[in-house]
SEMARLO-487548 format. One record per residue (C-alpha): x, y, z; residue number from 1. Coordinates in steps of 0.5 Angstrom, whole numbers, plus 500, padded with zeros to 3 digits. Layout:
<atoms>
ATOM | c1 | c2 | c3 | pos
ATOM | X | Y | Z | NUM
...
</atoms>
This chain:
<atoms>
ATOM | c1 | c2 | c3 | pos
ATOM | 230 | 617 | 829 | 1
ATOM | 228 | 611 | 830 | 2
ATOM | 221 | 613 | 832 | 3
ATOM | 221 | 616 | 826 | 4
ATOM | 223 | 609 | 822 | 5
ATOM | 218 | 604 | 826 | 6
ATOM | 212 | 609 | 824 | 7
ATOM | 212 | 609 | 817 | 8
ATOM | 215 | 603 | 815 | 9
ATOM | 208 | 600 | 818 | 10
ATOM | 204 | 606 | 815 | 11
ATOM | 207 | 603 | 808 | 12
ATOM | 203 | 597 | 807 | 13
ATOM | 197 | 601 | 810 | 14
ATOM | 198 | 607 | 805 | 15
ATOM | 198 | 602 | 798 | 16
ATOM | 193 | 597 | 800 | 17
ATOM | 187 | 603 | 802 | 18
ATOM | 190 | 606 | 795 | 19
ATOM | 189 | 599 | 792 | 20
ATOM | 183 | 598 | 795 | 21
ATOM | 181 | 606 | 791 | 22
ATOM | 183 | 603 | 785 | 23
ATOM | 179 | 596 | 785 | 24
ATOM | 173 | 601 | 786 | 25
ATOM | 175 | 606 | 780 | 26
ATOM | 176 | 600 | 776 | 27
ATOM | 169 | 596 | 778 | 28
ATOM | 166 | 604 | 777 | 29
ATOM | 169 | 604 | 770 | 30
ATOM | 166 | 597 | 769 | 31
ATOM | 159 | 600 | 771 | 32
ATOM | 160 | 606 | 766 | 33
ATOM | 163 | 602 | 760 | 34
ATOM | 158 | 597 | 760 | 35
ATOM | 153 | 603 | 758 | 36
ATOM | 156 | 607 | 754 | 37
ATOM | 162 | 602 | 751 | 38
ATOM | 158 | 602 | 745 | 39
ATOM | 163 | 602 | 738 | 40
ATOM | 158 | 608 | 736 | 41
ATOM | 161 | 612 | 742 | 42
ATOM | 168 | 609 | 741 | 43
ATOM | 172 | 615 | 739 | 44
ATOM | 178 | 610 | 735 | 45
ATOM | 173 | 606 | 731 | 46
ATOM | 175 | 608 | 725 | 47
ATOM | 182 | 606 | 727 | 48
ATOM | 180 | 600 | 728 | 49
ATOM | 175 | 598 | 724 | 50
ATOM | 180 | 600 | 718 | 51
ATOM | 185 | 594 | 721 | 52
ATOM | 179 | 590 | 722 | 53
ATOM | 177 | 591 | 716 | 54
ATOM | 184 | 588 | 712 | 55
ATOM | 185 | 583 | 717 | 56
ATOM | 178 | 581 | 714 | 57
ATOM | 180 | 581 | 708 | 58
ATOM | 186 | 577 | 708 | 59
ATOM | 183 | 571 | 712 | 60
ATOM | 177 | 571 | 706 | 61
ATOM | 182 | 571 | 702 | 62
ATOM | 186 | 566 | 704 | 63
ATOM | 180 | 561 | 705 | 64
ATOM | 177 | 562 | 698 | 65
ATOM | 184 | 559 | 696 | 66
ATOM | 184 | 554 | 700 | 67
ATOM | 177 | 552 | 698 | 68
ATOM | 179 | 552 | 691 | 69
ATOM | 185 | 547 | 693 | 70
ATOM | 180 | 542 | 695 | 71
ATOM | 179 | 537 | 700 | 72
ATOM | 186 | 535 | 703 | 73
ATOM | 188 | 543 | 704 | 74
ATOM | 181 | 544 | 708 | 75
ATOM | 183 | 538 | 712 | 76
ATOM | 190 | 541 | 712 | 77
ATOM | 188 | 548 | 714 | 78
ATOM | 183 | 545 | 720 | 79
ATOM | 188 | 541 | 723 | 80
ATOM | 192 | 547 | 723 | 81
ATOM | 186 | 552 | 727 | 82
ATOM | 186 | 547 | 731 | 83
ATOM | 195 | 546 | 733 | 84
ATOM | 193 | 555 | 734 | 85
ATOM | 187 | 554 | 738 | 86
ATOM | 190 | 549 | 742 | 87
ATOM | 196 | 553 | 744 | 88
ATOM | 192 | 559 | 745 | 89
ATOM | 187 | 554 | 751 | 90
ATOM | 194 | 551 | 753 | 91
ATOM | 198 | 557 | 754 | 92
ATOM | 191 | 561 | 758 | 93
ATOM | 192 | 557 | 765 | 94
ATOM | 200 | 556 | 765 | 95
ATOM | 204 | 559 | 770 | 96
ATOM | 211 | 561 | 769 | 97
ATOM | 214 | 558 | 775 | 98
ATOM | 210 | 552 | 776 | 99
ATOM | 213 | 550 | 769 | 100
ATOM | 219 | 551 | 771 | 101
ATOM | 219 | 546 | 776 | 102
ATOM | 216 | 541 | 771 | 103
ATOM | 220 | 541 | 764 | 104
ATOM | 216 | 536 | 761 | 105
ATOM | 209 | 538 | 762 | 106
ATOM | 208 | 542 | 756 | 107
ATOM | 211 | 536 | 752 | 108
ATOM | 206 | 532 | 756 | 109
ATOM | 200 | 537 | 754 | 110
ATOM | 202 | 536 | 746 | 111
ATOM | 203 | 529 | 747 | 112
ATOM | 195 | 528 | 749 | 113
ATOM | 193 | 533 | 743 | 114
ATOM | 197 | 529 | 737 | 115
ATOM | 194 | 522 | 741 | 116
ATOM | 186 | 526 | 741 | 117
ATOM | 188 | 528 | 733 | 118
ATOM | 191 | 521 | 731 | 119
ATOM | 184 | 518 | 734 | 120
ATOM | 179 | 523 | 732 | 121
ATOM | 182 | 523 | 724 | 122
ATOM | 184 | 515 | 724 | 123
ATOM | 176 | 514 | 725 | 124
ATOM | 174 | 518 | 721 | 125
ATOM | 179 | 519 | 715 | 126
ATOM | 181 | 511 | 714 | 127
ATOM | 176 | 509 | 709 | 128
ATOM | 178 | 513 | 705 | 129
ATOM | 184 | 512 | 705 | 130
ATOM | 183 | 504 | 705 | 131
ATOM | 180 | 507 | 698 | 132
ATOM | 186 | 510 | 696 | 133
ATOM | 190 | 504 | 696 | 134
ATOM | 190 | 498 | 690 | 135
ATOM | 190 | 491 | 694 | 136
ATOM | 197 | 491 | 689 | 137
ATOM | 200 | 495 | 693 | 138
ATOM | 205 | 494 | 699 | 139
ATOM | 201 | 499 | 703 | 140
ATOM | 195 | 497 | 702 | 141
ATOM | 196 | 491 | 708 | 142
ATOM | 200 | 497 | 713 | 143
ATOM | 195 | 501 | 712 | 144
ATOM | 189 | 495 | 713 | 145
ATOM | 193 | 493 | 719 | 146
ATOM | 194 | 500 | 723 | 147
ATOM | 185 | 501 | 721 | 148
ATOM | 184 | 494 | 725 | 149
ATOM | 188 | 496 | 730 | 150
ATOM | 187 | 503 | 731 | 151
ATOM | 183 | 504 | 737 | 152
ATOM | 189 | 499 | 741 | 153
ATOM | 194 | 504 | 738 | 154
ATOM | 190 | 510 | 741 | 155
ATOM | 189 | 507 | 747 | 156
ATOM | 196 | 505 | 748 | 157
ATOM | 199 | 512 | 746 | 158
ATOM | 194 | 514 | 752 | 159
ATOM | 195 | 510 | 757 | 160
ATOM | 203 | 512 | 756 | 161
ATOM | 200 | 519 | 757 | 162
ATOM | 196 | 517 | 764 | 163
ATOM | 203 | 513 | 765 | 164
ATOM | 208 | 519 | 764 | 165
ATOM | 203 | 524 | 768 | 166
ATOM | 202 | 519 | 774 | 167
ATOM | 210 | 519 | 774 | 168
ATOM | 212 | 526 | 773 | 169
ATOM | 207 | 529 | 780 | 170
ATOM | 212 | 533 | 785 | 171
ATOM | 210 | 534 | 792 | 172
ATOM | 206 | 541 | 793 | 173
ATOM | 205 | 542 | 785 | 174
ATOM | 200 | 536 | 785 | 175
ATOM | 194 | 541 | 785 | 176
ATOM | 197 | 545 | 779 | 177
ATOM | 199 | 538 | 776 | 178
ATOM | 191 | 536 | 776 | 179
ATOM | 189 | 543 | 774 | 180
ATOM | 193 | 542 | 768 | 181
ATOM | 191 | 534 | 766 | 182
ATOM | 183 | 536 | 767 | 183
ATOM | 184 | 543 | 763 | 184
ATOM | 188 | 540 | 757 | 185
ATOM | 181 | 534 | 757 | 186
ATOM | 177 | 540 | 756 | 187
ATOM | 181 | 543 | 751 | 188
ATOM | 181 | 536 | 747 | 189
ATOM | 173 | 536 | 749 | 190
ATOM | 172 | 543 | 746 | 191
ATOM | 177 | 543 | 740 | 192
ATOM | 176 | 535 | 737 | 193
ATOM | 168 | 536 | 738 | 194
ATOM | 168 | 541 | 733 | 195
ATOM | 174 | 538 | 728 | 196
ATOM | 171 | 531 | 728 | 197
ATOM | 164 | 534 | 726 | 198
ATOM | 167 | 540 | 721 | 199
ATOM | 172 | 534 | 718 | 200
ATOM | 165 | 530 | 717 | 201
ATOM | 161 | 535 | 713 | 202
ATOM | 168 | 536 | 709 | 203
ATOM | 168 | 529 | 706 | 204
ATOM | 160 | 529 | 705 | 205
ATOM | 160 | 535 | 699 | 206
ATOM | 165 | 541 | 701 | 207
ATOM | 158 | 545 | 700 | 208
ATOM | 157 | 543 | 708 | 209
ATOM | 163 | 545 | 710 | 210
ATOM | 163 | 552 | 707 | 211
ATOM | 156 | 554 | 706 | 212
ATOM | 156 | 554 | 714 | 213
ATOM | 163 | 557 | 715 | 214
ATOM | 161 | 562 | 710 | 215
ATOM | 153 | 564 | 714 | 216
ATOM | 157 | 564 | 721 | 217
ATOM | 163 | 569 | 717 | 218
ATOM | 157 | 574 | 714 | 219
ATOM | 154 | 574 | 720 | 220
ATOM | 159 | 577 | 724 | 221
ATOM | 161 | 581 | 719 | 222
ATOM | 155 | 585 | 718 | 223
ATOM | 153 | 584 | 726 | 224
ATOM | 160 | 589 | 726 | 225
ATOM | 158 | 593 | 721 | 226
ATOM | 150 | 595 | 724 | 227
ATOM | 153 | 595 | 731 | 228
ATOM | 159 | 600 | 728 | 229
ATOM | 153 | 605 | 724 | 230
ATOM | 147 | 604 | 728 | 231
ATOM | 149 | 601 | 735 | 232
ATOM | 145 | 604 | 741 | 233
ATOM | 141 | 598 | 744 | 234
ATOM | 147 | 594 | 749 | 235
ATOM | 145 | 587 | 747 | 236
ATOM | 148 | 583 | 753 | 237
ATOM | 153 | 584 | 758 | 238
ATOM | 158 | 580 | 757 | 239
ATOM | 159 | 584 | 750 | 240
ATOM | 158 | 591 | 753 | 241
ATOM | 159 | 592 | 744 | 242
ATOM | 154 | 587 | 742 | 243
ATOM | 147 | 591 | 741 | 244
ATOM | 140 | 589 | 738 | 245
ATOM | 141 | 594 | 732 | 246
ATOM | 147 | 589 | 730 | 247
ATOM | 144 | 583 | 732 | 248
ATOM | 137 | 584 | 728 | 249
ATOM | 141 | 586 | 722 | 250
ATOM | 146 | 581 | 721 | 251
ATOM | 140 | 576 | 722 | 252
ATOM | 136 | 578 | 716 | 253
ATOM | 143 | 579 | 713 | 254
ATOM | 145 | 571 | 713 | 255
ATOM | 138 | 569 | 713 | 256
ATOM | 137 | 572 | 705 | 257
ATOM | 145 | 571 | 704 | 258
ATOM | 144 | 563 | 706 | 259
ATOM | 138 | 562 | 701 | 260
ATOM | 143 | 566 | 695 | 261
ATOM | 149 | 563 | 697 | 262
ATOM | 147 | 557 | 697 | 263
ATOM | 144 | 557 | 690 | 264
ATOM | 150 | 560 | 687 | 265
ATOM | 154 | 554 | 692 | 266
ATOM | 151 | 549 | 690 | 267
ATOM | 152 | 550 | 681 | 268
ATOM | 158 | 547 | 682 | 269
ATOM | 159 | 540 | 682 | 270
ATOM | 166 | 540 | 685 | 271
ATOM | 163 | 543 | 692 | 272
ATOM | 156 | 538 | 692 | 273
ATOM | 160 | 532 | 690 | 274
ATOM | 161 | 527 | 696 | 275
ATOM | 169 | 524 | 697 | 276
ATOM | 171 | 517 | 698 | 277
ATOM | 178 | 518 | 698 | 278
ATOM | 185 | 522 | 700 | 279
ATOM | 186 | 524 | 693 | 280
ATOM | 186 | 531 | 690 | 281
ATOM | 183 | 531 | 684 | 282
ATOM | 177 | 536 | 682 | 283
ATOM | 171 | 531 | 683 | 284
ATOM | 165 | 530 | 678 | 285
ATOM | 159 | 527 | 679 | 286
ATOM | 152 | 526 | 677 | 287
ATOM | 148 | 532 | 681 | 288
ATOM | 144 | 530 | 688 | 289
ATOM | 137 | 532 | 688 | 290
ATOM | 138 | 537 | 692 | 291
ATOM | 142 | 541 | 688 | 292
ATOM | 138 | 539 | 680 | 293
ATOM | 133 | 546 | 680 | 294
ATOM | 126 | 546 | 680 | 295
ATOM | 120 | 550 | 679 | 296
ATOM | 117 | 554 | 685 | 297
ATOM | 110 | 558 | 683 | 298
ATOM | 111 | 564 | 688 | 299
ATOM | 106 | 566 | 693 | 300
ATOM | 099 | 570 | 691 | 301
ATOM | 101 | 576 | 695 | 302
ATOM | 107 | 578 | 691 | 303
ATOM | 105 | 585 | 687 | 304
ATOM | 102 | 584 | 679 | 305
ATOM | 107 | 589 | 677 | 306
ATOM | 113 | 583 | 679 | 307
ATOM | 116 | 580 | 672 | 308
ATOM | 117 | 573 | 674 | 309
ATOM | 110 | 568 | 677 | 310
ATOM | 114 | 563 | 678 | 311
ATOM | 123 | 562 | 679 | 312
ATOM | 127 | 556 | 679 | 313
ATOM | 130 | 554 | 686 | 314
ATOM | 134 | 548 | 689 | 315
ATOM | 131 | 544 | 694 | 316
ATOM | 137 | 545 | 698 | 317
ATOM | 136 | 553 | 699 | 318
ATOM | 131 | 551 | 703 | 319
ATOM | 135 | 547 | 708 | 320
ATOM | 140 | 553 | 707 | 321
ATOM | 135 | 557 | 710 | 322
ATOM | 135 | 553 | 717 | 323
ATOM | 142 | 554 | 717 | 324
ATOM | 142 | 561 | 716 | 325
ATOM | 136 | 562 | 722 | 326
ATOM | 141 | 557 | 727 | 327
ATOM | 147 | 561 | 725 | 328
ATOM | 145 | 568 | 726 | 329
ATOM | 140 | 567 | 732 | 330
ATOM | 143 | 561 | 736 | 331
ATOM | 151 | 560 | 734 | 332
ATOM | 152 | 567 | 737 | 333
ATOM | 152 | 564 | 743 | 334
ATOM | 158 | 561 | 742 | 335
ATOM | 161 | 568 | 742 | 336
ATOM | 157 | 569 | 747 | 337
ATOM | 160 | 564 | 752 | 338
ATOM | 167 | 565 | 750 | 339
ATOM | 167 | 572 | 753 | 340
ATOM | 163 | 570 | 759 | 341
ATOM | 170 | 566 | 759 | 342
ATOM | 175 | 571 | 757 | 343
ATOM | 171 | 575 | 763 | 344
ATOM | 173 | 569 | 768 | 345
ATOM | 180 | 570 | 767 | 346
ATOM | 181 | 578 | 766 | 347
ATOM | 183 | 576 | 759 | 348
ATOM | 182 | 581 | 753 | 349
ATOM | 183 | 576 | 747 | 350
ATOM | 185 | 569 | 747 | 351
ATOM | 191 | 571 | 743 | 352
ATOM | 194 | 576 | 738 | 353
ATOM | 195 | 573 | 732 | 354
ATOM | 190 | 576 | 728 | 355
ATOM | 189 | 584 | 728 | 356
ATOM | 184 | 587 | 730 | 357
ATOM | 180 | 580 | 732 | 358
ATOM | 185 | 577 | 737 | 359
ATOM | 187 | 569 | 737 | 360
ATOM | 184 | 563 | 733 | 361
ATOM | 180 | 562 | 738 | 362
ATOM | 176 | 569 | 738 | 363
ATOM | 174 | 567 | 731 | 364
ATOM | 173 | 561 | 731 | 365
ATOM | 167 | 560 | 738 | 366
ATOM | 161 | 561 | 733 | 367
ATOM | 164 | 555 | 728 | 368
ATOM | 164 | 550 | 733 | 369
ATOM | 157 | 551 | 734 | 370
ATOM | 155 | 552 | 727 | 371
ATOM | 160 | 545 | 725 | 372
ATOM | 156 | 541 | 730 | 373
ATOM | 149 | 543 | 728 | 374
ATOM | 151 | 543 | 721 | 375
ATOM | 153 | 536 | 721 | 376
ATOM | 146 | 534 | 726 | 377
ATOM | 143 | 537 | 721 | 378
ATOM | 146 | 534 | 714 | 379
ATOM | 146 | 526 | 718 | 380
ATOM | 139 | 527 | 720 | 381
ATOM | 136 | 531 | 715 | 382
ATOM | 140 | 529 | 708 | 383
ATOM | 144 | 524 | 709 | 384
ATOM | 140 | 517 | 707 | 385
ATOM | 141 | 511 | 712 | 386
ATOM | 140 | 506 | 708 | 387
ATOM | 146 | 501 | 707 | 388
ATOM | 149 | 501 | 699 | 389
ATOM | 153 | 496 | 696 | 390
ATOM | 159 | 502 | 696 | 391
ATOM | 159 | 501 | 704 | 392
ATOM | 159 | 494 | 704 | 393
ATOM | 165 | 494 | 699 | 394
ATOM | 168 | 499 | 704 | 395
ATOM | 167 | 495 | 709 | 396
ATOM | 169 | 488 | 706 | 397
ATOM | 176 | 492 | 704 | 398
ATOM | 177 | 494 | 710 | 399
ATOM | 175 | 489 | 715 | 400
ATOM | 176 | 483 | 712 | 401
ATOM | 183 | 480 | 710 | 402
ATOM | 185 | 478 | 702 | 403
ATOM | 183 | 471 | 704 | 404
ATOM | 177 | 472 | 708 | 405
ATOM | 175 | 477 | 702 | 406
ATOM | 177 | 470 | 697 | 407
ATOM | 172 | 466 | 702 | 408
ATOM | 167 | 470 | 701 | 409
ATOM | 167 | 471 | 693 | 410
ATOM | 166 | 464 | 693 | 411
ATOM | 161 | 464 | 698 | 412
ATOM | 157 | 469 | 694 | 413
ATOM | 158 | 465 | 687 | 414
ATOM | 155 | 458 | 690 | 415
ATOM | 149 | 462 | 693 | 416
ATOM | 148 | 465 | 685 | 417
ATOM | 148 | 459 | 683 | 418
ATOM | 143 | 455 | 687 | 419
ATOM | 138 | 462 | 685 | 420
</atoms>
């Protein structure tokens, strides 16, 4: 009997690590057959999925067309609020239950670097505004040029707060997952803020700039979904085993045709090309930017004699529209590209589940941050003139100098008109 015990006690272990070892090449097998042949045109639930993708499509283009028509602050709003669910989403991929145990504030600490990150991306770019949105009457208008001047002090002091609180709450033998922590919380403020600064940026500049590039990005994937699902047969990549070459080509020519309509029914709206000073929330009225006043364009000598019209009205913004729609249909899908390859590095499926059928946040937003980025390069090296105006200077004078600085140079100004 006790023969019998010691014999098989140790042939147990035995026994499960040959069957887990099996399994492990059951599963790499799996991989190899799925790479080939996990296409969504074989897939025997698309249907299924495709209706559930479908309604959660809807509904975000349904909530997005609102909050664009609700203006400027509301889309800086909605920003702000990706960017809270994608951060959780990062945050939450590497933690471990028990590690966080044994570290109650590491959660707090991790927000902590986030809302300073935001506080110093947003004061940067938002605080002439709304130094503009303030009267020198006002009581606010002096707080409010005090926490500009000092703003960088501030952030660097929440900051050195953080380095601080970190630096005090290390335990021995958790050392290594607190420094893996502080470094991957860095990362994820590099990722999320990189794309906010430049998306919040192209906001201000004309709603156009936000919206047009979202909107190519949205209609490429939509359409690359929709290839791929009636005429996917050629695997793309590997590390999309669903993504084929008959889904990328068709969405390419779809967004390209798309961004060069899109942008001519886009651009008709004032509400959406007019730049943004301040932090108010009235519909904008402005004269028309060149870019967006129509103009003659004779077509080409090969097109049929049949065809009614010699020559069509366009405006010169389509043809940047153009450039747009080649970048985010041959080089934003990289993004979600590199987040699968992600995703496969820690065995998850999704980032999250709060949207059906897409995942998390984060899924639907991997090609927006690449997009974001080329859109605002694109528009301040292209579009954007350089030049210094009389309104930035005044911006600059509003918000750097004190009353009485701003009195001595009024009158500085004046004596040097009289001498002319």
């Amino acid at each position: 009997m006790e023969e019998e015990i010691v014999t098989s006690s140790p042939s147990t272990p035995v026994h499960r690590l040959r069957h887990r070892r099996r399994s492990n090449e059951v599963v790499l097998d799996g991989d190899r057959v799925n790479a080939a042949t996990s296409l969504l045109v074989n897939d025997r639930n698309k249907y299924k999925s495709f209706m559930v993708r479908t309604y959660s499509t809807l509904w975000m283009i349904g909530g997005f067309v609102l909050v664009v028509y609700m203006g400027h602050l509301y889309i800086t709003a909605m920003v702000v609020v990706i960017q809270i669910f994608m951060a959780k989403e990062l945050f939450n991929l590497l933690r471990k239950a028990p590690e966080d145990k044994c570290l109650p504030w590491i959660k707090q600490l991790n927000w902590h670097f986030f809302f300073t990150a935001m506080l110093f991306v947003y004061g940067r770019i938002l605080s002439q505004r709304l130094a503009n949105t303030m009267t020198a009457d006002q009581f606010f208008y002096r707080l409010v040029s005090g926490l500009i001047k000092y703003h960088m002090a501030i952030c660097y002091s929440l900051y050195i707060i953080g380095f601080i609180w970190f630096i005090l709450t290390l335990k021995k033998r958790m050392y290594k997952y607190q420094f893996g922590q502080y470094a991957w919380t860095h990362m994820i403020l590099i990722v999320v803020f990189t794309q906010s600064s430049f998306t919040v940026a192209n906001i201000f500049e004309g709603i156009f700039w936000f919206l047009l590039p979202a909107s190519l990005i949205i209609i490429n994937d939509i359409f690359a979904y929709i290839f791929g699902f009636f005429f996917g047969r050629t695997p793309l990549i590997k590390l999309s085993p669903k993504k084929t070459w008959e889904g990328f080509v068709g969405a390419s020519v779809t967004t390209i045709i798309s961004a060069f309509f899109l942008a001519n029914v886009l651009g008709r709206f004032p509400w959406l090309t007019c730049p943004r000073q301040d932090l108010s929330t009235g519909w904008l009225q402005c004269d028309a930017d060149p870019l967006f006043k129509p103009e003659p364009f004779a077509l080409p000598a090969w097109i049929p004699g049949w065809f009614p019209w010699k020559e069509i009205m366009v405006l010169p913004v389509q043809w940047h529209a153009l450039c747009h729609g080649l970048f985010a249909s041959i080089i934003a899908p990289f993004g979600g590209f590199f987040a699968s390859g992600f995703k496969r590095a820690f065995k998850i499926k999704d980032f999250g589940d709060s949207i059906p059928g897409h995942g998390g946040i984060t899924d639907r937003m991997d090609c927006q941050m690449v997009m974001a980025v080329f859109a605002y390069i694109y528009l301040q090296s292209f579009i954007v003139s350089e030049s210094v105006s009389v309104d930035k200077m005044l911006d600059q004078i509003l918000t750097n100098l004190t009353f009485e600085e701003q009195q001595a140079l009024f009158m500085k100004l004046g004596q040097m008109l009289k001498l002319q």
